[in-house]
C-alpha positions in Angstrom: 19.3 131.2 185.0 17.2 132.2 182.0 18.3 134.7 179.6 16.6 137.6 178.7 16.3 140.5 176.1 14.4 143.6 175.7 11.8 144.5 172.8 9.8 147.4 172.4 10.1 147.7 176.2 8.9 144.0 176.5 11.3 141.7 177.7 10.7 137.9 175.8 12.2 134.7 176.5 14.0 132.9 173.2 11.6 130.4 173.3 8.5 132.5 173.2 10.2 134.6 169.9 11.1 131.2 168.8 7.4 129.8 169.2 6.4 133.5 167.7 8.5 133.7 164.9 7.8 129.9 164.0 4.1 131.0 164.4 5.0 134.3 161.7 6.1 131.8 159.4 3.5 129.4 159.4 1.3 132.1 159.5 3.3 133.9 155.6 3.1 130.4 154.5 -0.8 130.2 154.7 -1.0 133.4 153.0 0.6 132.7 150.4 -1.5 129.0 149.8 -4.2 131.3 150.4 -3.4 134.5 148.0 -2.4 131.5 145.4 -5.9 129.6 145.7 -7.8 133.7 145.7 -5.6 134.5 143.0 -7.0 131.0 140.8 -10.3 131.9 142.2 -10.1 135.5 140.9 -8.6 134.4 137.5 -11.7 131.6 137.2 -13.6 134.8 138.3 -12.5 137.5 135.4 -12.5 134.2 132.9 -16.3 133.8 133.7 -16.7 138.1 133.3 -15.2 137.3 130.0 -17.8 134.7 129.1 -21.0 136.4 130.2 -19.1 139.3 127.7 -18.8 137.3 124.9 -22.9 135.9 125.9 -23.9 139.7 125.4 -22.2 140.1 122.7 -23.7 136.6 121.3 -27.4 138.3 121.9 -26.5 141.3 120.1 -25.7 139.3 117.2 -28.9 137.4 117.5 -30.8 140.4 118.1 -29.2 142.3 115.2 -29.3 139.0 112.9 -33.3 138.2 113.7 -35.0 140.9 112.8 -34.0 140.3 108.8 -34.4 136.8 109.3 -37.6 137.4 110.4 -38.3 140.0 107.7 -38.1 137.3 104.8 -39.5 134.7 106.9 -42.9 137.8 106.8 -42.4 138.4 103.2 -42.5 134.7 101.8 -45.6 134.3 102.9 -46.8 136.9 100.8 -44.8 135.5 98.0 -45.8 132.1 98.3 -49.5 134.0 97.8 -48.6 136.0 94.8 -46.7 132.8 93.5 -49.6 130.6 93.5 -52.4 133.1 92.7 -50.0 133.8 89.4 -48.9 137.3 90.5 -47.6 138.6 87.3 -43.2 140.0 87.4 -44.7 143.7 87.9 -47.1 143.1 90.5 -44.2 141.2 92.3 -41.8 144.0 91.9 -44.5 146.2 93.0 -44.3 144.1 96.4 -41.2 144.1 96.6 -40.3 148.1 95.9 -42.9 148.4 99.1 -41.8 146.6 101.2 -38.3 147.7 100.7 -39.4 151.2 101.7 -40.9 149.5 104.7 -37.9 147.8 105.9 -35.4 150.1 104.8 -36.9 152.1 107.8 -37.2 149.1 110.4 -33.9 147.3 109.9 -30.6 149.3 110.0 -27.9 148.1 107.6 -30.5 146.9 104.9 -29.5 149.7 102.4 -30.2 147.8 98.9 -34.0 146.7 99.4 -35.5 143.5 98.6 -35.2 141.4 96.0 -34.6 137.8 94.8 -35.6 134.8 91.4 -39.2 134.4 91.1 -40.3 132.3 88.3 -37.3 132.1 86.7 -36.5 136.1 86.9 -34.6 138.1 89.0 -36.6 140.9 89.9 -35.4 143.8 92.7 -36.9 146.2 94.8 -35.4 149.1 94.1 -34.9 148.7 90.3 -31.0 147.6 90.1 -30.4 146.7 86.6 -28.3 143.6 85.9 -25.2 143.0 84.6 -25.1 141.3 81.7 -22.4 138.8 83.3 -24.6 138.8 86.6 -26.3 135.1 86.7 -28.8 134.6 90.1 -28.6 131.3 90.5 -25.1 131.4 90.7 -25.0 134.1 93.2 -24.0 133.1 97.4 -27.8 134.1 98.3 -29.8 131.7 95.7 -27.6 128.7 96.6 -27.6 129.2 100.6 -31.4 129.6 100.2 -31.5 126.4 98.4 -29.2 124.2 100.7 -31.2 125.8 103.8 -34.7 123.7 102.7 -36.7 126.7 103.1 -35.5 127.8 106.0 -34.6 131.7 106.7 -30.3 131.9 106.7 -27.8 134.8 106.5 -25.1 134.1 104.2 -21.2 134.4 105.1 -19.5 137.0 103.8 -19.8 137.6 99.9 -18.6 140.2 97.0 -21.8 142.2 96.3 -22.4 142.4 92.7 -24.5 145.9 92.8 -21.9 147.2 95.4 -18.7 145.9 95.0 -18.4 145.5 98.9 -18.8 142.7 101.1 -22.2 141.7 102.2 -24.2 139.2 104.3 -27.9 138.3 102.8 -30.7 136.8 104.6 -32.7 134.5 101.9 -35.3 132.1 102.1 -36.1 129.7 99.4 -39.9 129.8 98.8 -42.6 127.0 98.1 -41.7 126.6 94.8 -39.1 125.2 95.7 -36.9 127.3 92.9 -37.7 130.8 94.0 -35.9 133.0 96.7 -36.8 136.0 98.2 -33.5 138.1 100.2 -32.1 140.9 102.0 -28.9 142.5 101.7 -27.2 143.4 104.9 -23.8 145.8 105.0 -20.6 144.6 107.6 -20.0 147.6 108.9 -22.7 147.1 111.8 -20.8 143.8 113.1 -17.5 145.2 111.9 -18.1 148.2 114.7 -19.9 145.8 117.0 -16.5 143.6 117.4 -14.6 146.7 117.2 -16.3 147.9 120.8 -16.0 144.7 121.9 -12.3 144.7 121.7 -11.9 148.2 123.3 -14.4 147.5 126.1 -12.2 144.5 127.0 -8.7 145.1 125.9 -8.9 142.3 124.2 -6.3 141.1 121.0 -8.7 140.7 118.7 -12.8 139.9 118.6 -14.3 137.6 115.5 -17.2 136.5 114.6 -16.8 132.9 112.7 -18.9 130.3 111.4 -18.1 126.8 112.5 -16.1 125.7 109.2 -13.9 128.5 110.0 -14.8 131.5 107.9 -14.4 135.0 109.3 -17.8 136.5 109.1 -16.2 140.0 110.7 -13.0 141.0 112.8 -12.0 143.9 114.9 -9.3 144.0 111.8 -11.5 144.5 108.6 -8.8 142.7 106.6 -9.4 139.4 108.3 -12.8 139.1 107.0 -13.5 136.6 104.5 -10.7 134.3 105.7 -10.4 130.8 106.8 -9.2 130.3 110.0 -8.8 126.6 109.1 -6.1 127.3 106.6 -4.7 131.2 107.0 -4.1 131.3 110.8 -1.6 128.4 111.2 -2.1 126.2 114.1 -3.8 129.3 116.9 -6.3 129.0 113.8 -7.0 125.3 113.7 -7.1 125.1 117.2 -9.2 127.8 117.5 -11.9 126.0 114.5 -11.4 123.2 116.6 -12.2 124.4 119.8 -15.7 126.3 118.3 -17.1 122.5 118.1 -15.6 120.2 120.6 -15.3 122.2 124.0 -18.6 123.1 125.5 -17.3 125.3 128.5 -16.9 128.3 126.3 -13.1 128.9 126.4 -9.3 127.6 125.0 -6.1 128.0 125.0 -4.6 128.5 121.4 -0.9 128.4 121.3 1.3 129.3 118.1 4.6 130.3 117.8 3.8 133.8 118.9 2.8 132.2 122.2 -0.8 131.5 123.8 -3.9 133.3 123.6 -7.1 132.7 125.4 -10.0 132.5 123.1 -13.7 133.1 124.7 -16.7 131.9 122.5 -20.4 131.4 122.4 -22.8 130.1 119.3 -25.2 132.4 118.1 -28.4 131.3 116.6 -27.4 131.5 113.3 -24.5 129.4 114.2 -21.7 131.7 114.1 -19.8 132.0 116.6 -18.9 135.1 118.8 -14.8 135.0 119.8 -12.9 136.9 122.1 -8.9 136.7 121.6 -6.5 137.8 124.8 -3.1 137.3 125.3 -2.8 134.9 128.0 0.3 136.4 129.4 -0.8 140.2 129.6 -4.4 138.6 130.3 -3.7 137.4 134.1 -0.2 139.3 135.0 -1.9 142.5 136.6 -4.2 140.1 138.3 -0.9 138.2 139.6 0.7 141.3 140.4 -1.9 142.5 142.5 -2.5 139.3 144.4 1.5 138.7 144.9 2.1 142.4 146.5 -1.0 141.9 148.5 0.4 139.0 150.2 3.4 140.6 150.5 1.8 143.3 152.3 -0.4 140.9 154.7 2.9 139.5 155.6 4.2 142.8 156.3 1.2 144.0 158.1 1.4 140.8 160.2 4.8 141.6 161.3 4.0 144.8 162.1 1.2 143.7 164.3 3.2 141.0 165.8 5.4 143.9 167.4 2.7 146.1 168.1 0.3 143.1 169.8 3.5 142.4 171.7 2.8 146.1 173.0 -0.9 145.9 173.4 -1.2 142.4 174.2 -3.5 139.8 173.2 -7.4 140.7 172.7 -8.6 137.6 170.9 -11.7 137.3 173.1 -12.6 140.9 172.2 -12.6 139.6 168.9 -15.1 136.4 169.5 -17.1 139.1 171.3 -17.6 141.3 168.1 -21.4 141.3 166.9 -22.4 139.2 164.1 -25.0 141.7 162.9 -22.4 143.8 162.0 -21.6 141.5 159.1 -25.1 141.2 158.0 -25.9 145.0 158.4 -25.9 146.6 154.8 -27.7 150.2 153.3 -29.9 148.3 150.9 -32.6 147.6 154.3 -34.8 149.4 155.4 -35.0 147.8 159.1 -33.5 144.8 160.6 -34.6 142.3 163.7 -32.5 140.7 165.6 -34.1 137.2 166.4 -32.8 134.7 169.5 -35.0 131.4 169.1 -33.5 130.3 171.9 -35.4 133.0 173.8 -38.3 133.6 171.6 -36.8 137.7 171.8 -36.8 140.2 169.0 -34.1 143.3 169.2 -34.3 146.2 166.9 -31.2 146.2 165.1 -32.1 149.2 162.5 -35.7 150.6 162.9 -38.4 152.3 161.2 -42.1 153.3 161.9 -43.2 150.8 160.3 -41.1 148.3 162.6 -42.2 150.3 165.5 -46.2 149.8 164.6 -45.1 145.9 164.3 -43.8 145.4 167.3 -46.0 147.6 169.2 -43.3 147.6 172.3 -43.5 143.6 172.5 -40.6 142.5 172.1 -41.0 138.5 173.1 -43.0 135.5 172.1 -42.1 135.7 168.1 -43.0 132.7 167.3 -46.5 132.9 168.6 -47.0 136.6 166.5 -45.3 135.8 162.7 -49.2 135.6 161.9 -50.2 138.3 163.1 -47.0 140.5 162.1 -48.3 139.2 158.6 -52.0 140.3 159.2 -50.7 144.1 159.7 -47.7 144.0 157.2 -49.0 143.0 153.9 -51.3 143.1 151.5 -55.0 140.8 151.9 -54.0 139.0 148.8 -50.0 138.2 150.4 -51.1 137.3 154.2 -51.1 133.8 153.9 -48.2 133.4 151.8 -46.0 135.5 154.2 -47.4 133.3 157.3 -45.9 130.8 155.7 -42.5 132.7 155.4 -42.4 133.7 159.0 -43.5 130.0 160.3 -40.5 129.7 162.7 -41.7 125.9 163.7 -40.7 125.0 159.5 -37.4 127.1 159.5 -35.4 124.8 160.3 -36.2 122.3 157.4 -36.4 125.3 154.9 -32.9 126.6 155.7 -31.2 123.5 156.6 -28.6 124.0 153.9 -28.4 127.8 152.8 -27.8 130.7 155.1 -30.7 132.7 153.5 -34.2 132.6 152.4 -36.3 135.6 151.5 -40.2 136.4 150.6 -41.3 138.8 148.0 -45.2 140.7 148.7 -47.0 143.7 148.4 -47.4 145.7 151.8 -50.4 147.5 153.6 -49.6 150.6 152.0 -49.1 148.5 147.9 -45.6 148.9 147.8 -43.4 145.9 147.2 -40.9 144.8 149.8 -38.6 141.7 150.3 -38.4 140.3 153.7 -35.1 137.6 153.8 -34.0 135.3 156.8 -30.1 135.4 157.6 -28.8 132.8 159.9 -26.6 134.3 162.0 -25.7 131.3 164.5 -26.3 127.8 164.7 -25.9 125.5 167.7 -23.3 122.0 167.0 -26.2 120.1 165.7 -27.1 122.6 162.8 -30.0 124.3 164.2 -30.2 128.2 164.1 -30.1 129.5 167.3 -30.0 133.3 166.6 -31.3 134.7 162.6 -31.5 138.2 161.1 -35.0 139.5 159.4 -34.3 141.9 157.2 -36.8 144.3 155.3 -36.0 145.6 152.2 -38.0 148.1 149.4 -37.7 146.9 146.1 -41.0 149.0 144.7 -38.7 151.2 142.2 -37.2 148.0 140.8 -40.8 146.2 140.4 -42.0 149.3 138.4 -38.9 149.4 136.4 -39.3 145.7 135.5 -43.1 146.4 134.6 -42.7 149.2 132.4 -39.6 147.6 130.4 -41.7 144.3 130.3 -44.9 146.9 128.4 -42.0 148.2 126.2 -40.9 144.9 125.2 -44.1 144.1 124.2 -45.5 147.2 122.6 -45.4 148.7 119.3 -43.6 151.4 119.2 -45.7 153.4 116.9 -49.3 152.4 117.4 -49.2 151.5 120.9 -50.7 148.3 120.6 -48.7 145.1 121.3 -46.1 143.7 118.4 -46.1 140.9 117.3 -43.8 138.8 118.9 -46.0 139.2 122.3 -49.5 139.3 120.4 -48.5 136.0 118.9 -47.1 134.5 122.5 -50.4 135.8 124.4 -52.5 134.1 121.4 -50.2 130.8 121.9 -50.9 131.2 126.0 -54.8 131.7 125.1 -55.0 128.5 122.9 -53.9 126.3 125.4 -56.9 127.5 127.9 -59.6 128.9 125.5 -62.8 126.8 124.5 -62.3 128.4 121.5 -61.7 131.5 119.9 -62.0 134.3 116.4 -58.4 135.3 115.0 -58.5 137.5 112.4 -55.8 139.0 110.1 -56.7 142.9 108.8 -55.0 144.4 105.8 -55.2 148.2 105.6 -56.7 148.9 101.6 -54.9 150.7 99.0 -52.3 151.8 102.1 -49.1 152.1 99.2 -51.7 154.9 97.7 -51.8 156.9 101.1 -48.4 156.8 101.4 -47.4 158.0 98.0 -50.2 160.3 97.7 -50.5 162.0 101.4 -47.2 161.4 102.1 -45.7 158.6 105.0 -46.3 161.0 108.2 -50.3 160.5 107.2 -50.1 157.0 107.0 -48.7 156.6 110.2 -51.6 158.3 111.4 -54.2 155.8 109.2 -52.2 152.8 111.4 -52.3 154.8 114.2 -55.9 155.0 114.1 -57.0 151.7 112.9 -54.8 150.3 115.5 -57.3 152.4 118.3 -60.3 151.6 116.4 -59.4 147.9 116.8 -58.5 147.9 120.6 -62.1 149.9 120.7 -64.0 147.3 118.9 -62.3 144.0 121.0 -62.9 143.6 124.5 -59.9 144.0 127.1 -59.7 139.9 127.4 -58.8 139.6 123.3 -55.3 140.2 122.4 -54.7 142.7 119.6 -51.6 143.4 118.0 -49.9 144.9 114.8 -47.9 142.0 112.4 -45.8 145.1 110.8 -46.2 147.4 107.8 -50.0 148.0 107.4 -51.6 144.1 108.7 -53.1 143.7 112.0 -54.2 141.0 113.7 -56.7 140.5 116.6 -58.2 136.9 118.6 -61.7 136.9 120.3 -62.0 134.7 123.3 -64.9 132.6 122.7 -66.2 133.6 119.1 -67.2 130.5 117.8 -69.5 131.0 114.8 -69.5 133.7 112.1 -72.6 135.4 113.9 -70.9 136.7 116.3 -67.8 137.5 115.0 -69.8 139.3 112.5 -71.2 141.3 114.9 -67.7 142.5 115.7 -66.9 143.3 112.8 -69.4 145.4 111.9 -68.8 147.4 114.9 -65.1 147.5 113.7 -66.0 148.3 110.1 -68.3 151.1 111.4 -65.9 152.7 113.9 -63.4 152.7 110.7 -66.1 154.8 109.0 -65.6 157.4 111.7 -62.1 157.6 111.3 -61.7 161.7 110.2 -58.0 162.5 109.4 -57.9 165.4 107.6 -55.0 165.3 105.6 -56.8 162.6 103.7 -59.1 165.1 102.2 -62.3 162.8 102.8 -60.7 159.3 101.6 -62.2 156.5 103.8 -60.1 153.9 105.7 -61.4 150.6 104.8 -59.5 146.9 106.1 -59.9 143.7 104.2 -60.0 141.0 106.9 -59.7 137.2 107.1 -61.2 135.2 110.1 -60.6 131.6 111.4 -62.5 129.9 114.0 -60.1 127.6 116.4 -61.7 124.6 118.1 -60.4 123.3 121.2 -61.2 119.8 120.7 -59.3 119.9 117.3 -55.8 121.5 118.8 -55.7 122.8 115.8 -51.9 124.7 115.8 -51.6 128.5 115.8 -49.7 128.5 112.5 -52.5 126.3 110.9 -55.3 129.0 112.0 -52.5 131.6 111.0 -52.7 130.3 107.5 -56.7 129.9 107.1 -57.3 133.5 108.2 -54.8 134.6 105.3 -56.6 132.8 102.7 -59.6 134.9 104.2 -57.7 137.7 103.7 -57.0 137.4 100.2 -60.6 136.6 99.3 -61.9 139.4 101.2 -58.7 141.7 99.4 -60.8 141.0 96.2 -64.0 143.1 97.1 -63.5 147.0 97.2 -64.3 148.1 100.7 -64.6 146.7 104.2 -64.9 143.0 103.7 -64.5 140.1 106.1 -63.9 136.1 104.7 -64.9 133.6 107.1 -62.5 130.5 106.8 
């Protein structure tokens, strides 16, 4: 006679709470393999978070570290100009004490101007007078211009001899192959740039350090200047180590105070951006949360145990759930449910504009993705989106990924994504049942068009910078039969400024920057270098008649030009002109360079002048 017991009002034979109970167990021990293998997933997870940090922060750097790179990279040209044309000390200083207004209002953290050894004489921007101790050539900028073979560099952390603070410089050694031209630049920007780091990720420490070891700044001012080679004991050797032997980004530095994770990625300059955590306090709320959580699903599945024991087993209400439900999410606008087996199409959510596509028909989809294109998209899209819908070509597109999608313009020029979600596949692969979903994205395709104009405008003239100017001209010389650059030069502009004040020669570039897009067509590209230089490339202009033809339209819509705080003083440009030939391939740096020399001829006649090189 079998025994028997009573629970919850259920009354169980020992061998089904044995079989149960054994089940229970099984059941804890797969959740905790599974919480352990979530929990290394989740840990590879918040490592990778860590990375893409330290990756931002590695752009600001770059971002914050180009733009006075770039600046001397600009101003030796000039130099290189003066140098050779025998540009006397003053009218050097003179260059320099303009520019350094320029920049000090374009690049944050340059607070001492320009300056640098030309012809055997220091000469500065902004008038500093020199120690009598002070020798140039001995200084960090000269000799990291010279070991960089004329190359733009920032220097690592040095005592400023104006100052008495630490600095970084970014220096160029010039043609001559003796001169420098350089730009001071204060810590205190990367000092606070680490410091957010470290607060936005609770982090130990945040460094950045160049690949010998030097700290170039730290989230604790007093670290800077140090080598981490020598002054950080083994975490720091490891660390110096680690910056150029591991390529995945991360290490584990362990010293006597225990192990730290270290997360890293090389900037342009070749510094190196460093996140420091404690490994310990890095991962234990991560393991806490992951070990109570199984805890609790073993609890819960207790708990239900009793309580299915109650309710009985539903497990084929469960395989009856709908898949859709999975798929169904805010973001879209309307979903179809598609059976290929059946050729059927059920609304799943629905809109008037799914209503006008289906038109009550609800069969035969595979025989109406065409025309659901024809009344869907735009002219321009239809044939692209045919080719989306093609059910007969599914199979091969999505044989191994659960999800394609389409991007197009619809009939009413918005911007929609259409995606493909398999929902069920039959035991040799193919999809038996799929999802189309129909998203908006039109706010996000406007966003990403104005911040892409941004990018590529000037901020004050409205014209494009130069970065994109220079890329569009790149793009045009690999298609064009040929072409007209030109560089312009605003006249006497260091007079406006001083005379009529700044606020009136923004207005001068202003409108010589309007008076150039007047004078090009739409297909030229036209774009301001910086300070007062333009530049501007005709598509086409092969010979000096016709480009002289443009510029005396330009010249004469210059003439027009009334501002009147200028109390009657005429704009006038000096401009150099290159012709590129397609046959030649002639580099853009190469025209670059002829259209200067054009520049400096025509800079030697009073006036509107153009110098065809």
């Amino acid at each position: 006679m079998k025994n028997h017991f009573s629970i919850i009002g259920f009354k169980l034979n020992k061998k089904y709470l044995f079989i149960s109970f054994l089940g229970m167990f099984l059941a804890g021990l797969f959740i905790i393999v599974l919480f352990y293998n979530l929990y290394n997933t989740s840990k590879e997870s918040l490592i990778n978070l860590w990375k893409n940090d330290v990756t931002d922060a590695t752009n600001g750097v770059d971002s914050y570290l180009s733009t006075p790179a770039d600046a001397v990279e600009f101003l030796s040209a000039k130099l290189n100009s003066m140098i050779n044309s025998n540009a006397s000390s003053d009218e050097i200083s003179a260059y320099l004490a303009s520019e350094s207004e320029v920049y000090s209002k374009l690049i944050e953290g340059s607070q001492l101007g320009i300056y640098g050894y030309f012809n055997g004489e220091y000469l500065n921007g902004t008038g500093w007078v020199l120690d009598e101790a002070y020798e140039p050539t001995e200084r960090p900028w000269y000799k990291a211009a010279l070991d960089s073979q004329g190359r733009a560099v920032i220097t690592t952390p040095y005592l400023s001899a104006e100052t008495h603070t630490m600095m970084i410089t970014a220096c160029k050694l010039l043609d001559d192959g003796k001169s420098v031209v350089a730009m001071d630049l204060f810590l205190e920007e990367l000092e606070d740039y680490v410091q957010r780091l470290t607060v936005e990720n609770n982090a130990e420490a945040a460094i950045i350090i160049d690949k010998n070891g030097t700290v170039i700044a730290h989230s604790n001012y007093m670290e800077v200047g140090k080598n981490y080679n020598t002054e950080w004991g083994d975490a720091g050797r490891q660390l110096v180590d680690a910056l150029v032997t591991k390529f995945d980004g991360s290490a584990v530095l362990s010293d006597q105070n225990g192990s730290h994770a270290a997360f890293f990625d090389r900037c342009n300059k070749g510094w190196y951006v460093v996140l420091i955590m404690d490994e310990k306090s890095a991962f234990i709320s991560l393991r806490i949360i992951y070990i109570l959580a199984a805890l609790a699903l073993i609890v819960v599945l207790v708990i239900i145990f009793f309580i299915s024991s109650y309710m009985g087993h539903k497990q084929n209400e469960v395989e009856h759930l709908s898949r859709e439900v999975l798929a169904v999410a805010d973001i879209y606008v309307s979903m179809l449910h598609i059976d290929l087996d059946t050729d059927t199409v059920s609304v799943v959510r629905g809109n008037e504009d799914v209503d006008r596509l289906l038109g009550g028909n609800f069969e035969s989809f595979s025989f109406r993705t065409d025309e659901f294109a024809e009344k869907m998209c735009a002219e321009h899209f239809r044939d692209m989106l045919k080719s989306f819908l093609d059910v007969d070509t599914l199979y091969e597109r999505m044989e191994n990924v659960n999800t394609i999608s389409c991007e197009f313009v619809d009939d009413k020029d918005r911007w929609v994504r259409m995606r493909y979600i398999a929902l069920k596949r039959d035991e040799s692969g193919h999809m038996t049942q799929l999802l189309l979903a129909i998203e908006s994205i039109d706010d996000d395709k406007k966003k990403q068009e104005k911040l892409r104009v941004l990018s590529e405008t000037d901020r004050m003239t409205g014209i494009m910078n130069r970065g994109s100017g220079e890329q569009r001209i790149r793009e045009k010389l690999s298609t064009a039969d040929g072409g007209m650059f030109c560089l312009m030069d605003a006249d006497k502009f260091k007079y406006v400024n001083d005379t009529f004040g700044h606020s009136v020669g923004d207005k001068v570039l202003i409108a010589i920057a309007h008076t150039l897009k007047d004078s090009f067509r739409d297909s030229d590209v036209v774009f301001r270098l910086g300070g007062d230089e333009f530049a501007a490339f005709a598509v086409g202009v092969k010979d000096s008649d016709i480009g002289m033809i443009i510029m005396d339209r330009f010249f004469k819509k210059l003439d027009l030009i009334d501002i009147p705080e200028l109390k009657g003083h005429k704009i006038s440009v000096s401009v150099g002109a290159a012709f590129y030939d397609s046959e030649t391939h002639e580099p853009f740096e190469k025209l670059y360079e002829r259209a200067d020399k054009g520049t400096y001829q025509s800079k030697k006649t009073t006036g509107n002048k153009v110098t065809f090189m």
